[in-house]
C-alpha positions in Angstrom: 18.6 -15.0 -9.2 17.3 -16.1 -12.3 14.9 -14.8 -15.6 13.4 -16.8 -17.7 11.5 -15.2 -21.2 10.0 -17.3 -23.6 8.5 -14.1 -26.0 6.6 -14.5 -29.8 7.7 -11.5 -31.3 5.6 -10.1 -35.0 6.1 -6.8 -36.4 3.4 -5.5 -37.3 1.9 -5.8 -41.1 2.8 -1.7 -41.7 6.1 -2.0 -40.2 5.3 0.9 -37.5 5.0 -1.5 -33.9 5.4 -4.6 -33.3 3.0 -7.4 -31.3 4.8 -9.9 -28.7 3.2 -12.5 -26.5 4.7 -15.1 -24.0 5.5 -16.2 -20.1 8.1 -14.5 -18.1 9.5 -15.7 -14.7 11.9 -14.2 -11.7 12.9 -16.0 -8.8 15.1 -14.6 -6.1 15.0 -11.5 -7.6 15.8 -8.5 -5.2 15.6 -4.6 -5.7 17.0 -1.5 -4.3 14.7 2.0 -4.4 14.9 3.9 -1.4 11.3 5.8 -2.2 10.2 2.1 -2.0 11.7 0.6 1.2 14.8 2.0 2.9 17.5 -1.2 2.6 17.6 -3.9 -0.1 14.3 -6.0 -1.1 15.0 -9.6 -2.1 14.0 -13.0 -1.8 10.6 -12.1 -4.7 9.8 -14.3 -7.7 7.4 -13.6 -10.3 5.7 -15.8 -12.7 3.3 -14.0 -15.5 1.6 -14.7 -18.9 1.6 -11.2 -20.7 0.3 -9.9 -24.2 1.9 -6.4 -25.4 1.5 -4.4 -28.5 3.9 -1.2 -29.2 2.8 1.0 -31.8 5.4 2.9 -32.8 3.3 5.6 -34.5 0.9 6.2 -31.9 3.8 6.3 -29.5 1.7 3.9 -26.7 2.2 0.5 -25.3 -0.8 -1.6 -24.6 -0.3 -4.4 -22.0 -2.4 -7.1 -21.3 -0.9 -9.3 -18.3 -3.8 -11.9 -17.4 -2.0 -13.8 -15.0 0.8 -12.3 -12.3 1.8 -15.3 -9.7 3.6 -13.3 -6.5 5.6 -15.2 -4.6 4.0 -18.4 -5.5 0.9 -17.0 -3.1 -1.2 -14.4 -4.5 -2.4 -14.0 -8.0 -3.1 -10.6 -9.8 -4.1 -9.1 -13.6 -2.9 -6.2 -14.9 -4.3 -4.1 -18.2 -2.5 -1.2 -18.6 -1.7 1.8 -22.0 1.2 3.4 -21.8 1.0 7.0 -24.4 4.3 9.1 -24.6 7.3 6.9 -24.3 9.2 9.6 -26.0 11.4 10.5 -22.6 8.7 13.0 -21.1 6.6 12.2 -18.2 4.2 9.4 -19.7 0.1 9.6 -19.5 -0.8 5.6 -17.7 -4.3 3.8 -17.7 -3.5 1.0 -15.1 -6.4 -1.7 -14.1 -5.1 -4.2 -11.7 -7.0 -6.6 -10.4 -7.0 -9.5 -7.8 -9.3 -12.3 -8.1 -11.0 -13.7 -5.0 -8.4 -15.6 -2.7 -7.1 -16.8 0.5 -6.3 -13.9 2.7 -2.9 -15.5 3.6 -1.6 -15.7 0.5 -2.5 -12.3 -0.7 -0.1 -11.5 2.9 2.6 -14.2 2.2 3.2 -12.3 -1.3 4.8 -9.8 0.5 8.7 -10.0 0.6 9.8 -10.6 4.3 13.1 -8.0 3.5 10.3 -4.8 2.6 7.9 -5.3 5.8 9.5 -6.3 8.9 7.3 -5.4 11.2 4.0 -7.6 10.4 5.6 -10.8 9.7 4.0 -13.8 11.8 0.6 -12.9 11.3 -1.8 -15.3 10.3 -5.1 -14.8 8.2 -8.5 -16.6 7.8 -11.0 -16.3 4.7 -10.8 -14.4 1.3 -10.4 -11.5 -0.1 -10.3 -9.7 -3.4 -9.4 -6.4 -4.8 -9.2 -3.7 -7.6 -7.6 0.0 -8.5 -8.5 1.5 -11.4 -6.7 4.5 -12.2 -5.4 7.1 -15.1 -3.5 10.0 -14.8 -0.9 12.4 -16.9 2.0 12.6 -15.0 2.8 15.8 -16.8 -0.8 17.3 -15.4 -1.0 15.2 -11.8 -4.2 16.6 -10.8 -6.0 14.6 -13.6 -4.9 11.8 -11.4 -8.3 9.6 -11.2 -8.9 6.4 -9.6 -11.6 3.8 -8.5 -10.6 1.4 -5.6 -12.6 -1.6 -3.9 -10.2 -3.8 -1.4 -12.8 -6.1 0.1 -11.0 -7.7 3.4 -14.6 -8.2 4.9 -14.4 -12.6 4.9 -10.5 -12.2 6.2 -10.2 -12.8 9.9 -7.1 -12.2 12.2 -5.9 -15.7 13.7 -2.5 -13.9 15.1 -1.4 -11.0 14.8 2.5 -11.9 14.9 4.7 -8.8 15.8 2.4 -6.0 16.3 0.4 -6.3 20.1 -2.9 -4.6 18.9 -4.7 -6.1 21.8 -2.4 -4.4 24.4 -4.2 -1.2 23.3 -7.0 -2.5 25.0 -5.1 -2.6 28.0 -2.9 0.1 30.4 0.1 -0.2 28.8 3.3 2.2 28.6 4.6 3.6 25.5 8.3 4.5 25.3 8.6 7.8 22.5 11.4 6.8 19.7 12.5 9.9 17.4 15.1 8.8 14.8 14.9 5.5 16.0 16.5 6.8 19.3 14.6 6.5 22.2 14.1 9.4 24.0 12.8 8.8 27.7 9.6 10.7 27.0 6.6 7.8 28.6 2.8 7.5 26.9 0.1 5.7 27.4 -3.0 4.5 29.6 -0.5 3.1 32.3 1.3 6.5 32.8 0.4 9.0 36.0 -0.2 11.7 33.6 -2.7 9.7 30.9 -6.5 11.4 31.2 -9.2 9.2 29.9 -11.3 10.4 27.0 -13.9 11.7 29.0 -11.7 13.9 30.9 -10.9 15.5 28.4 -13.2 18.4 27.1 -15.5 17.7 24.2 -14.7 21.2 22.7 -10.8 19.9 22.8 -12.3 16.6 21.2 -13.8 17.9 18.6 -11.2 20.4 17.3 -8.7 17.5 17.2 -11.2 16.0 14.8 -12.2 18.6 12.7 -8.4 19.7 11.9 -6.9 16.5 11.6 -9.8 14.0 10.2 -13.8 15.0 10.2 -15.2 11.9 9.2 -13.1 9.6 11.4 -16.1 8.2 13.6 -17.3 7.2 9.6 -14.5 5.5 8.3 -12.5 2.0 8.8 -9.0 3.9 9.6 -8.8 5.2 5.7 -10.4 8.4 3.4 -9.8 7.5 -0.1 -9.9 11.7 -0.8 -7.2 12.2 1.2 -4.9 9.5 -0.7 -5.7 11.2 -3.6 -4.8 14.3 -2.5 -1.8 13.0 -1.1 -1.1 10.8 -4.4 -2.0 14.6 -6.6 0.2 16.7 -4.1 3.4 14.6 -4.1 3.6 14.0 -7.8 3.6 17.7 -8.1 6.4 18.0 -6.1 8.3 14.4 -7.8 8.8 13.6 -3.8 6.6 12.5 -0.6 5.4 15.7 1.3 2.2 14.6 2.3 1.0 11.4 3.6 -2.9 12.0 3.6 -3.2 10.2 7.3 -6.0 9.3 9.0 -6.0 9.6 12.9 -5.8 5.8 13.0 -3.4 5.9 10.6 -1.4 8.7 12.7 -1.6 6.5 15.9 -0.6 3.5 14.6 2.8 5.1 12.9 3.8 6.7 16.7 3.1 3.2 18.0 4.3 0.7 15.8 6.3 2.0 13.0 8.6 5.1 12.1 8.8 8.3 10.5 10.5 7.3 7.4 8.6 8.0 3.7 8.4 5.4 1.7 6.1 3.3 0.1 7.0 0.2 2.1 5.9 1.6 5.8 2.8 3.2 4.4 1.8 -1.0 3.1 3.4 -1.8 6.8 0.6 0.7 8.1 -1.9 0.2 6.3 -2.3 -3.4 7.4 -1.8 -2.7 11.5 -4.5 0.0 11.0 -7.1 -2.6 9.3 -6.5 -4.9 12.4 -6.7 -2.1 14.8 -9.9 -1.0 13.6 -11.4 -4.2 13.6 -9.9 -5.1 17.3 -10.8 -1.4 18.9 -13.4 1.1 19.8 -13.4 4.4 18.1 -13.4 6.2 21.3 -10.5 3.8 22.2 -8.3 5.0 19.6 -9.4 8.7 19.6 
């Protein structure tokens, strides 16, 4: 691994914070943080032009970082305030930001090591992207946040790993608990499968209105229910709520596992945008 900092450093004119500007770069640079991703991440380099200013007085750190290379594929800004850096729980204003470009290198950006399971595919067109969000960490439910991920351009060419189009199909589904299988069959190709419209609309519609109301409006995500999920598990400083969709549920007993971390729900997150491009709504009720 190697870091490289090349940093201007000038106090400030009172004495009371000091002003830095510069480049920074990481390459093979690898992490371990199981609320992340369960086993090592490695293999990531960073490259990034940043602007900072610490005022000591104030206690808050302003960061302007225009420029964030990922991997050598995907490009993001980041302008962010830090207040309380005292030791307490700190009170963040994050805006990151990612410019218009090629869908496939906004997916190679992702380190191999952290998402197993989608590796292969391959991705036509743009895309671009923003969160906007500010919360007290010490008062979660002021969490706030604006978000606008526009994949509309970017177009599946191969899906790699994950078979989305055997959904289509009557296929057989083996359940794994723990990552042990556990002989239990599923699917369209089993004796004991019903078809949709078998299956009483009262029955239907209860599934719906506990688990997701608006699924037969949404793309396989409801922004309220990240938030609630974001709100409800910085309350409790661990994941107890995942804030799923039904898509989202479906695709995690199909592809994935049970585990909680951040890495799985990214793993999930990009299986369920292909699935909802590639099937019905009735299909994946």
């Amino acid at each position: 691994s190697s870091l490289v900092l090349n940093l201007d450093l000038k106090p400030h004119a009172d004495g009371k914070g000091i002003s830095m500007t510069g480049s920074a770069a990481m390459d093979d640079v690898g992490f371990f943080a199981p609320r992340i991703h369960g086993s090592l991440v490695d293999g990531l380099s960073l490259e990034m032009e940043l602007n900072a200013d610490l005022d000591i007085i104030k206690d808050k750190l302003t960061l302007d970082i225009p420029r964030i290379l990922v991997n050598k594929s995907a490009l993001f800004r980041l302008v962010a305030t830090v207040e309380r850096l005292d030791g307490n729980l700190p009170k963040l204003d994050v805006k990151l930001s990612m410019p218009k470009q090629e869908c496939q290198g906004m997916f190679n950006a992702i380190p191999a090591s952290m998402a197993p399971r989608i590796q292969g595919m391959m991705l036509d067109g743009s895309a671009q992207a923003f969160v906007d969000f500010k919360v007290d960490l010490l008062e979660p439910r002021t969490f706030k946040w604006k978000i606008d991920i526009d994949l509309d351009r970017c177009k599946p060419r191969h899906t790699g790993m994950v078979d989305i189009d055997r959904l289509n199909t009557d296929f057989v589904h083996e359940v794994v608990e723990k990552g042990v299988p556990t002989g239990v069959l599923v699917g369209p190709g089993t004796h004991h499968y019903r078809p949709l419209s078998r299956i009483p609309k009262y029955v239907q519609m209860g599934a719906i209105w506990t688990e997701d109301h608006s699924f037969f409006k949404h793309a396989g995500f409801r922004p309220a229910l990240i938030r609630r999920a974001i709100v409800m598990d910085l309350e409790r400083g661990r994941y107890i709520y995942g804030g799923s969709t039904i898509s989202q549920q479906l695709v995690k007993n199909l592809f994935l596992s049970r585990e909680k971390t951040l890495s799985r729900k990214l793993e999930e997150a990009v299986v369920v945008w292909l699935m909802e491009r590639k099937l019905t709504k009735k299909r994946i009720l």
